[in-house]
N, C-alpha and C positions, 0 to 999 in steps of 0.2 A: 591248598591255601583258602579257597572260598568256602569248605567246608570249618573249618577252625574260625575264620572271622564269624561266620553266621553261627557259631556254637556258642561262641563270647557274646556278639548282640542279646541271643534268646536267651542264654542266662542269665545274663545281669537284665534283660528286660522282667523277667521272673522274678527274680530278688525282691526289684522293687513293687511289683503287685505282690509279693506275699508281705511284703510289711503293711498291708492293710489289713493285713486277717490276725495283726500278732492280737488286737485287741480283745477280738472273740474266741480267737483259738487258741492264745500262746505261743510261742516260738515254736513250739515242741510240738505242739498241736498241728500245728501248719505243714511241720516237716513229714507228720504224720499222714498228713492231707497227701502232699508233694508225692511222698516216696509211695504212697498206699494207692494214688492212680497210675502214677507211673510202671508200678507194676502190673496192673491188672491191663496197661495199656500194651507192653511189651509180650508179655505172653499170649496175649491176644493175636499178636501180629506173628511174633517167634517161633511158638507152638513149643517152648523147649522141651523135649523128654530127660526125665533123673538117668536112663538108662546110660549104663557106662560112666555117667561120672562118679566116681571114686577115687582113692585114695590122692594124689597130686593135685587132679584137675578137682574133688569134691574140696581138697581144703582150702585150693584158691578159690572156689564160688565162696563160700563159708568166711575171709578174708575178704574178702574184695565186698560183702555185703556189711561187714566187720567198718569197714575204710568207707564206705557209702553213707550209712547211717552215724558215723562219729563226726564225719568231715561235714554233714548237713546241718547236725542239730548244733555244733558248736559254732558254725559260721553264723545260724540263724539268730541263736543266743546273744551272738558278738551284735549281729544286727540291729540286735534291737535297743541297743546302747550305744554304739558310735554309727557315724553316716558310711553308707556302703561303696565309697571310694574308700576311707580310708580302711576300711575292713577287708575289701579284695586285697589292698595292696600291703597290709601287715599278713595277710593269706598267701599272699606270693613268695611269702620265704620259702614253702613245699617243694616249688617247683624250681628255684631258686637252689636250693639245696640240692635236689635231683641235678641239676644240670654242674653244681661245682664237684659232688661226686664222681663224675663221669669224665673230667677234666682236669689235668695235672699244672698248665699252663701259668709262669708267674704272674701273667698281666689276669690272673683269675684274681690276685690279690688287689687290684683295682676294681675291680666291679664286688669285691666284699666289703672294702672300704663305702663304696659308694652306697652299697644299700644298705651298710649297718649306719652309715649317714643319714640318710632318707628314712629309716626307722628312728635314730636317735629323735630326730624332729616331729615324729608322733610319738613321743614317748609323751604320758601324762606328766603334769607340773604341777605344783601346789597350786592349787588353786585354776589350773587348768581346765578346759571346757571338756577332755577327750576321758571317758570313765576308762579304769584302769583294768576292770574285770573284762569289761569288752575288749579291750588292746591283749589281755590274756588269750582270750577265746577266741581273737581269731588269728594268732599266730600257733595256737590248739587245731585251729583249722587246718591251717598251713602243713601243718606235722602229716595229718592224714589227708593231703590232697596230693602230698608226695610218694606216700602209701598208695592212692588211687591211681598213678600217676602209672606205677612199675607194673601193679596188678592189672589197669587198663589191658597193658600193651602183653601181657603173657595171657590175659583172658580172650583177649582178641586173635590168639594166634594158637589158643588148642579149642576153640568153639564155632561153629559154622554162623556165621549171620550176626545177632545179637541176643543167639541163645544164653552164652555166660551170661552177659549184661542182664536178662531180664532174671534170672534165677536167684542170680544177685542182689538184685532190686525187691526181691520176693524176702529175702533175709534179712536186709535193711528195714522193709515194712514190718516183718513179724518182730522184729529187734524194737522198734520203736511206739508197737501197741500198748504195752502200759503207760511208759508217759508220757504220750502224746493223749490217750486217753483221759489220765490224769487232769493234763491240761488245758484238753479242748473240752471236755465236758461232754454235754447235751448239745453244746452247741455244732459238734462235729455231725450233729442230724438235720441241721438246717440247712436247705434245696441250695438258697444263694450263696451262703459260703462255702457249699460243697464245690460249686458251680466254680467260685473262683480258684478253689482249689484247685481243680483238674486244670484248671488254664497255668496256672504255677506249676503243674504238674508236666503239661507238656513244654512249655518254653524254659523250664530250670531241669529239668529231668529225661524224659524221654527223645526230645527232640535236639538237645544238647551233645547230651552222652553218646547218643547212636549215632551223630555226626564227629562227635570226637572219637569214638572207636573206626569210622570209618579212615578217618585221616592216619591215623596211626598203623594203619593197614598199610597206608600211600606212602608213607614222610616218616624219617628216621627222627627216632626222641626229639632228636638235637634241635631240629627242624622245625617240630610242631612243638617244641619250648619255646622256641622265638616267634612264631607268632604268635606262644599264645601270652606271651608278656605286654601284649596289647591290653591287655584285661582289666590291668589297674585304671588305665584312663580314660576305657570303656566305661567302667562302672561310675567312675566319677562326673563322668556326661549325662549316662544314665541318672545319677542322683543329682545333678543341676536341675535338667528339665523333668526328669517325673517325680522328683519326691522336693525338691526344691531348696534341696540340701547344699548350700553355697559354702567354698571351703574357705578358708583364710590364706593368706598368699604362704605361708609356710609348710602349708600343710601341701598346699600345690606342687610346690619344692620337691618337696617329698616324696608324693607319687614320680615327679618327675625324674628324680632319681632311681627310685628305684625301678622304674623303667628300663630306663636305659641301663642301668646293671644287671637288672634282668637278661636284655638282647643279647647285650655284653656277651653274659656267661653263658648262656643257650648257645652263642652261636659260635665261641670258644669251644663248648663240649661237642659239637657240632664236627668243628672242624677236626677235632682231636679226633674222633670217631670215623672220619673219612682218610685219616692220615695213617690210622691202625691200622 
């Protein structure tokens, strides 16, 4: 449990320090930043060798770097358009999805009600303050964080340590060097916002994931779904006090719902999965 809460803090604490680099960098740039020290962080540590991985375990590194680099740049993208409460928590259908899969249960039809609720109320409006591309891109997120979600837990359980993970992270960064290049320019050569990079780098990426792959070691899906449906209100605290991103009481609603639809249905598939 204490691994997954401190996984959620440091990510969304990351989020919000990389939205100071979208200006120099880009969205794209930044993720380039993000995933390009995280990896050079993890192999450093991991030491992974290519040897043996093929065919199964090479297509899930290959996947799972696939699911790393889409789920990053389309959240960051989202980010930089709507405030990142409401962006985790249109991101939490991923995992949200993941858990109604796993669960055949009619009270599941409650907690779908609820968050397709709590979504209906971030849906953009004429004339609404919430851009519609962003509301796109991060339930684009959501799609491959459900994808990161299956491949986490089968990467974590044919590779010793955090040798997948880092291999993985190696394929996300090589996947992301043209546009983040693109993006970031010349200015991806400058000392201070490299500097902030590697700090997004380790509280959104390395230090994150390697505790989220640990817990999933410890805790059945179901388990580590429900805590981590903490994350919508995480991020939304996060965006109060560091970016100063105040939400409007409906939008509050919203996350709050789908919260608790979230735990809802995590701890439905949960149970369903203890009762098989």
């Amino acid at each position: 449990m204490t691994l997954v809460l401190a996984a959620i803090v440091s990510v969304q604490s990351g989020a919000a320090v990389a939205t100071t680099l979208f200006d120099e960098l880009g969205p794209t740039g930044t993720v380039l930043a993000r995933l390009g020290f995280a990896a050079l962080v993890l192999v450093a540590i991991w030491r992974p060798s290519l040897r043996g991985v093929r065919g199964t375990r090479l297509r899930d590194v290959a996947l799972f770097g696939v699911a790393l680099a889409a789920m990053n740049t389309s959240f960051y993208l989202s980010l930089d358009r709507i405030p990142l409460g409401i962006a985790v928590t249109l991101e939490f259908v991923g995992p949200l999805g993941v858990a109604l899969v796993g669960s055949r249960r009619r009270s599941d039809l409650l907690w779908v009600a609820m968050a397709a609720g709590g979504i209906l109320l971030l849906a953009p409006t004429p004339g609404g303050g919430l851009d519609a591309l962003g509301v796109g891109l991060a339930l684009l997120a959501g799609a491959f964080w459900a994808a990161y979600i299956v491949l986490s837990e089968r990467i974590g359980r044919s590779f010793a340590g955090g040798q997948g993970l880092a291999l993985a992270m190696c394929v996300a960064a090589i996947l992301l060097l043209g546009p983040g290049i693109v993006d970031g320019g010349g200015e991806l050569l400058d000392p201070a916002l490299l500097a902030v990079g590697f700090a997004v780098a380790m509280l959104s990426s390395a230090i994150p994931y390697s505790l989220e792959m640990e817990a999933l070691r410890r805790l059945p899906r179901g388990t580590f779904g429900v805590l981590m449906s903490l994350e919508p209100g995480v991020a939304a605290t996060v965006g109060l006090i560091g970016l100063d991103q105040a939400l409007a009481a409906r939008e509050v609603i919203a996350i709050v719902l789908v919260v608790i639809a979230s735990a809802g249905a995590l701890s439905s598939a949960r149970t369903a999965v203890t009762e098989a």
